[in-house]
C-alpha positions as CSV (number, residue, x, y, z in Angstrom):
1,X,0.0,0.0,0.0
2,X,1.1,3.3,-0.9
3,X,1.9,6.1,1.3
4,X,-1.4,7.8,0.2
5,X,-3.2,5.0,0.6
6,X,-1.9,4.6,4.4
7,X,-2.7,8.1,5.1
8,X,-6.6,7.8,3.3
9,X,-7.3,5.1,5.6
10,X,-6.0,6.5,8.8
11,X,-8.0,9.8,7.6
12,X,-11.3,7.3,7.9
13,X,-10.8,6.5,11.3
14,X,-11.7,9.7,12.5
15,X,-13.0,12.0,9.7
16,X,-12.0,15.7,10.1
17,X,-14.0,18.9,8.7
18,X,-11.5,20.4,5.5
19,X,-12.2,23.8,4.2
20,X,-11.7,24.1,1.0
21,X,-12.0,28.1,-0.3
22,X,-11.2,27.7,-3.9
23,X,-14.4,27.6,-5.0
24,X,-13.8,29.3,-8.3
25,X,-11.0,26.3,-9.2
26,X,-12.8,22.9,-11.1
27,X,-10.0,20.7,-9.7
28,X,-11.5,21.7,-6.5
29,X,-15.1,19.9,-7.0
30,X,-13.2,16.7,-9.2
31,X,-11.4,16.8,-5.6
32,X,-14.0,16.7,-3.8
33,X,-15.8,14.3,-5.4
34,X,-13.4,11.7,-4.9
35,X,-13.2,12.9,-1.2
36,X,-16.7,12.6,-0.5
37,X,-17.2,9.0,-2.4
38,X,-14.5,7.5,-0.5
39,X,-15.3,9.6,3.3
40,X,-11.7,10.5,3.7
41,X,-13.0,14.1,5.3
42,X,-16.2,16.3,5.6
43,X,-16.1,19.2,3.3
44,X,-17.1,23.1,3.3
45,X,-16.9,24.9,0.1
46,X,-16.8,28.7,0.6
47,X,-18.9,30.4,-2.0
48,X,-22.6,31.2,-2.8
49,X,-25.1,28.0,-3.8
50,X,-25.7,29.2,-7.0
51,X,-22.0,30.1,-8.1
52,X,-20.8,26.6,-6.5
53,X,-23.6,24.7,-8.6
54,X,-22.6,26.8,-12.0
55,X,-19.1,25.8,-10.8
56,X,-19.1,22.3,-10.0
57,X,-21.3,21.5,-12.9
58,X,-20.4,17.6,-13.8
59,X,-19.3,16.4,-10.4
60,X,-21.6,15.1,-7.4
61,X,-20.5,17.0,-4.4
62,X,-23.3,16.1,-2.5
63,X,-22.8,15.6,1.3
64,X,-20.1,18.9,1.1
65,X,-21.6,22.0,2.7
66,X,-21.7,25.3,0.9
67,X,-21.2,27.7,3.0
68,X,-21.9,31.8,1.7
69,X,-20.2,34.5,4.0
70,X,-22.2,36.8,3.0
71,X,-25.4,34.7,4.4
72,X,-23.3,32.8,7.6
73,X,-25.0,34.0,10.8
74,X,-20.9,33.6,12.4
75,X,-20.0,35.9,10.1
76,X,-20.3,38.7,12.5
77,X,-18.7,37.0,15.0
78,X,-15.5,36.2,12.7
79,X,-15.3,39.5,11.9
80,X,-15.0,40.7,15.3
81,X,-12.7,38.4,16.3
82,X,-10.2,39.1,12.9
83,X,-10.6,43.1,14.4
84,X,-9.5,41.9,18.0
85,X,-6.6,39.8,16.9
86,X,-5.3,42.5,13.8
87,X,-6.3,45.9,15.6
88,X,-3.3,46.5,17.0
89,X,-1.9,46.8,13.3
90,X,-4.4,49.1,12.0
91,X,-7.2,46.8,11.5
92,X,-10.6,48.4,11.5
93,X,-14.1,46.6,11.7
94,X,-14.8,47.9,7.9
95,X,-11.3,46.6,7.1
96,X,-11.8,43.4,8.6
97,X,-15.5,43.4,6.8
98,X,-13.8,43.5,3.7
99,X,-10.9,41.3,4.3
100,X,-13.3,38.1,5.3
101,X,-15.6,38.9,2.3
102,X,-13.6,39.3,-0.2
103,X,-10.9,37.0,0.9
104,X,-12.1,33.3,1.5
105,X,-8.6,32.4,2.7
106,X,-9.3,34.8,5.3
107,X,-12.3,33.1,5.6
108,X,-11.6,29.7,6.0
109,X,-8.7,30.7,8.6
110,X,-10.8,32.2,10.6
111,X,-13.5,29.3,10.5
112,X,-10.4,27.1,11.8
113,X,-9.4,29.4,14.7
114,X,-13.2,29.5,16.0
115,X,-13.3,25.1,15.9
116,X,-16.1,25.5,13.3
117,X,-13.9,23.6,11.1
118,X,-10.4,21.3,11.4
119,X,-8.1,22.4,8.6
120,X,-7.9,24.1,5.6
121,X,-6.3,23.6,1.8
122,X,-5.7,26.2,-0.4
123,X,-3.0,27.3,-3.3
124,X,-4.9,25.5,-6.1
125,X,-5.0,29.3,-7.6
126,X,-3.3,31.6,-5.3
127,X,0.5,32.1,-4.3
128,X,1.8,30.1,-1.1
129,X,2.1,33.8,0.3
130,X,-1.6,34.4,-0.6
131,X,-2.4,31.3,1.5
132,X,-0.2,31.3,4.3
133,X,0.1,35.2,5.5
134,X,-4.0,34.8,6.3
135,X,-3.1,31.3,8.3
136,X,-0.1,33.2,9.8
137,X,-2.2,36.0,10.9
138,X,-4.9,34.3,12.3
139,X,-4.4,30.5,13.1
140,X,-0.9,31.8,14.3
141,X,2.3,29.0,14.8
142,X,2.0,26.5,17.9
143,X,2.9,27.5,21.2
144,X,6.9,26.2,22.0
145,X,7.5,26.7,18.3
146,X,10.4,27.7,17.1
147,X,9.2,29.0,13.5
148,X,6.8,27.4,10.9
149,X,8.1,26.2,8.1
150,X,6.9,24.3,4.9
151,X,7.7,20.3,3.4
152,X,6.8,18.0,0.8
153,X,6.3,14.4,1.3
154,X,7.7,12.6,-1.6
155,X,6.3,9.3,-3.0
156,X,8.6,7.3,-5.0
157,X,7.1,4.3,-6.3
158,X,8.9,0.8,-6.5
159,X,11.7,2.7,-4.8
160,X,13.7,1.0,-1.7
161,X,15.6,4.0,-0.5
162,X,14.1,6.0,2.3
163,X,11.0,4.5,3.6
164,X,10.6,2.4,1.0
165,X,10.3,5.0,-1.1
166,X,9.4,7.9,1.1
167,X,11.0,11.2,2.1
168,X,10.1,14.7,3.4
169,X,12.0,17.5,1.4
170,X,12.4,20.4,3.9
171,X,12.0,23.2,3.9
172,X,10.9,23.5,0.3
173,X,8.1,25.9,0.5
174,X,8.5,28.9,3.1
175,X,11.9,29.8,4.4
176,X,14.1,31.2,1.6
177,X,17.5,31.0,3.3
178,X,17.5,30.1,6.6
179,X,20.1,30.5,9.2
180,X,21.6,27.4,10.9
181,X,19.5,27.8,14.2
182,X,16.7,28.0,11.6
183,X,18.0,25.0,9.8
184,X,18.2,23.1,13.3
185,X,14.9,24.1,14.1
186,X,13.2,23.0,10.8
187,X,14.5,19.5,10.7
188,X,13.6,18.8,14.1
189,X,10.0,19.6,12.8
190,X,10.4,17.7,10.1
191,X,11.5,14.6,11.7
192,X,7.9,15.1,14.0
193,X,6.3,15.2,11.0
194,X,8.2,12.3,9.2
195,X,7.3,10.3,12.6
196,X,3.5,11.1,12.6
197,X,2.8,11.0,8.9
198,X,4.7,8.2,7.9
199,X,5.0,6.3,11.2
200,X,8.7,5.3,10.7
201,X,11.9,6.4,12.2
202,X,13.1,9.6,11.0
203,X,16.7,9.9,9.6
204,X,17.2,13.3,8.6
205,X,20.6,14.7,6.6
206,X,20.9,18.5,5.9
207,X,22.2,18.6,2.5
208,X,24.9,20.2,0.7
209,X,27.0,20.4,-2.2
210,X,29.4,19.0,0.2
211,X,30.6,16.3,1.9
212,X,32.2,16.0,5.3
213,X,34.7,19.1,3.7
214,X,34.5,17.9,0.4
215,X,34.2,21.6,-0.5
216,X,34.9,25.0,1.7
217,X,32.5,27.8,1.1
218,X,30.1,30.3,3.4
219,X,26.8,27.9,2.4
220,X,28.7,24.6,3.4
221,X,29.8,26.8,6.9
222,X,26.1,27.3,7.4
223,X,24.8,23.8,6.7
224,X,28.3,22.6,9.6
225,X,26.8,24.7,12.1
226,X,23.4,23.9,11.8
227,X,24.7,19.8,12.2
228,X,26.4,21.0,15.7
229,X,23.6,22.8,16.7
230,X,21.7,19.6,16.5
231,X,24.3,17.2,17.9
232,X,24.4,19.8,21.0
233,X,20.4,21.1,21.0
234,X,19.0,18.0,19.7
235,X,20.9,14.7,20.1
236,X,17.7,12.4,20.1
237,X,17.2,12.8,16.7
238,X,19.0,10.9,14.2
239,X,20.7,13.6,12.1
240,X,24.2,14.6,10.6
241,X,25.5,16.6,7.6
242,X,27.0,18.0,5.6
243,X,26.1,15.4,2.8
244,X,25.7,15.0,-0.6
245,X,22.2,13.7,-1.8
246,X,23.7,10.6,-2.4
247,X,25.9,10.1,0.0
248,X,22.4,10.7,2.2
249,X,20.2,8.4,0.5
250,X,22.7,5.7,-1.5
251,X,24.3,3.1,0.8
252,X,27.0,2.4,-1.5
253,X,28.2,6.3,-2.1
254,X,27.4,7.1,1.6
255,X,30.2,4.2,2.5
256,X,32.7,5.7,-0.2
257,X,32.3,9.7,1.0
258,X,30.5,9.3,4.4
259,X,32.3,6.5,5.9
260,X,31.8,7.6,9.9
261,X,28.6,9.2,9.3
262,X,26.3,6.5,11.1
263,X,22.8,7.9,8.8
264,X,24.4,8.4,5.8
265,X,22.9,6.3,3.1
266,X,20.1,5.7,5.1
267,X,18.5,9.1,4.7
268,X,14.6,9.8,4.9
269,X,14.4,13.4,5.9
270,X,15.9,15.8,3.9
271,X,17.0,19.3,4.8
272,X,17.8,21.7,1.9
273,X,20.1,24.2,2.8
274,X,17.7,27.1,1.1
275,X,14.4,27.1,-0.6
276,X,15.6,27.7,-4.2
277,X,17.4,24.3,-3.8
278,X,14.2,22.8,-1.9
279,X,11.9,23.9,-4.3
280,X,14.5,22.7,-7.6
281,X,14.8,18.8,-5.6
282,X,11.1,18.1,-5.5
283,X,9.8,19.3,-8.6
284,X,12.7,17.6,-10.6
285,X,12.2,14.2,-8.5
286,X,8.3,14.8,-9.5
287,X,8.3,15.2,-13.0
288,X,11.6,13.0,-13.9
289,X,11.5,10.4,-10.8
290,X,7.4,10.2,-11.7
291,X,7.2,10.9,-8.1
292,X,3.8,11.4,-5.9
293,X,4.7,15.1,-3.8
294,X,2.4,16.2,-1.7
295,X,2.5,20.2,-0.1
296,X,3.8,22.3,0.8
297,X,2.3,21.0,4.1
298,X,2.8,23.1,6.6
299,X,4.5,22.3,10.6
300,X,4.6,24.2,13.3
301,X,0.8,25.8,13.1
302,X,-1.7,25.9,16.1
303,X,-4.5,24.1,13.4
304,X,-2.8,22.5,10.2
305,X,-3.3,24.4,7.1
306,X,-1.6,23.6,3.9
307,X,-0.8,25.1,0.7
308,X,-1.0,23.3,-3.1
309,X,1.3,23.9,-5.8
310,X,-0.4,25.7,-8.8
311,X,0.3,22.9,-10.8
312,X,-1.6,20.7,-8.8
313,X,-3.6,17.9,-10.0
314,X,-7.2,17.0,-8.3
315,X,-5.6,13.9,-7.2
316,X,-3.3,15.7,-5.0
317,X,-5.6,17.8,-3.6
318,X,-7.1,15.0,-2.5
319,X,-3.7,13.6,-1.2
320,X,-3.2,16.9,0.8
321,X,-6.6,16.7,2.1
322,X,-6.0,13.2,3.6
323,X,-2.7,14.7,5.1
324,X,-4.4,17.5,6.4
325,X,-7.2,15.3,8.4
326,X,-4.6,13.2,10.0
327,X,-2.6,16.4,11.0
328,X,-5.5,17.6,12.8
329,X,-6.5,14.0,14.2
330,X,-2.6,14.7,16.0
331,X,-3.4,18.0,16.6
């Protein structure tokens, strides 16, 4: 059974309320058909009835409630609460009025926050920013956490490295270049999420063009010192660097270049040293590998909410909805 798969049954067990606010995206009713058929979550679409209908035209969605803002009797209430928590930045009740109407990102967040919902997916359409400022604003990160940050799980079929054929790619969708506490911080979440998602034992490498000093630059420096912080900060976790891909993932190569690295070659968390190379790893593994990615999910939120590339197909919107409902089931 896939990874998907895994994570569509465990969704089953305890089905979780997904907002989905791209109501003006057709992938987002062939989604939700497939959701609904095979009870992996309940579903509220943000828009009016009789846009949604015009919209969703060709698929049964019945069983997902539409939900109009403009007709909600909460509405008042979530706009209230938006003013409370954003007032202090110059947010006014007209502002906030606005904001929730015309934004259903803002929308759904706020659903979230109140427990009128569990989660929410978005980016079908919109930027990551476009989704995750809203969720940053209002859902806010977890209390104790160190920063949010953004990963990819990474389905390779018929594959036997990883977990059998299983990775998180980190960060690969927030975080343009972070620091190495930043770095240390992120793959601790990562390996959390690795745990809970996959329900294997994380083995995280942070990447590098470099090899245990294969190579001396300022980016390799960074990517040293984030390894220390974690052997000092963190030494439960399984975790070392600097590596190569392949010296983290390939048993063989990992003996040749890594020789007293005791994860190398066993790799099943990756850490990307920046976001451009993050963002580069997973779309080439995707679309040359023929590899199943999944985000960018997001870690290190009060209430999971999590982003879709623009590319995305209806299948893995459905994927990330799955993910989503077991994130909150952890919650």
């Amino acid at each position: 059974m896939s990874f998907i798969e895994r994570i569509k049954e465990r969704a089953k067990q305890d089905v979780k309320t997904i907002v989905l606010p791209e109501s003006m995206d057709r992938r987002t009713y062939e989604a939700a058909e497939i959701i609904l058929k095979e009870k992996i979550a309940n579903l509220i679409i943000i828009g009016t009835k009789s846009y949604v209908e015009e919209q969703s035209r060709g698929f049964d969605i019945t069983g997902a409630t539409i939900l109009d803002p403009t007709t909600n009797s909460k509405t008042q209430n979530y706009i209230d609460v938006f003013y409370e928590l954003r007032k202090n930045k110059g947010m006014t009740l007209e502002k906030a009025k606005e904001t929730l109407l015309g934004d259903y990102m803002y929308y759904a967040c706020m659903m979230v926050k109140l427990g009128d919902a569990d989660g929410v997916v978005s980016g079908a359409c919109h930027s990551t920013a476009s989704t995750l400022k809203p969720s940053l604003q209002i859902i806010k990160a977890k209390k104790g956490t160190k920063m949010v940050s953004g990963f990819f799980v990474v389905y390779v079929p018929d594959c036997d490295l990883g977990a059998n054929g299983t990775f998180i790619f980190a960060d690969a969708g927030l975080n343009q270049n972070p620091n190495p506490q930043e770095l240390a911080a992120i793959t601790e979440s990562s390996a959390k999420s690795f745990e809970m998602l996959v329900e294997e034992h994380p083995i995280c490498a942070l990447l590098s063009h470099s090899t245990k000093g294969s190579a001396k630059h300022p980016d390799v420096d960074k990517v040293v010192e984030a390894t220390n912080i974690l052997k000092r900060d963190y030494s439960y976790l399984d975790a070392d660097g600097e590596l190569q891909v392949d010296a983290a993932i390939i048993p063989e190569v990992a003996a040749f270049k890594a020789p007293g690295s005791s994860i190398a070659g066993k790799a099943n968390v990756l850490i990307f040293p920046d976001l451009d190379a993050g963002n580069i790893g997973y779309k080439l593994v995707e679309r040359l590998g023929k590899a199943e990615a999944y985000g960018p999910l997001t870690q290190g939120m009060a209430k999971p909410v999590n982003d879709l590339s623009r590319g995305c197909s209806a299948r893995d919107i459905v994927g990330v909805v799955a993910i989503t409902a077991v994130q909150a089931q952890n919650n």
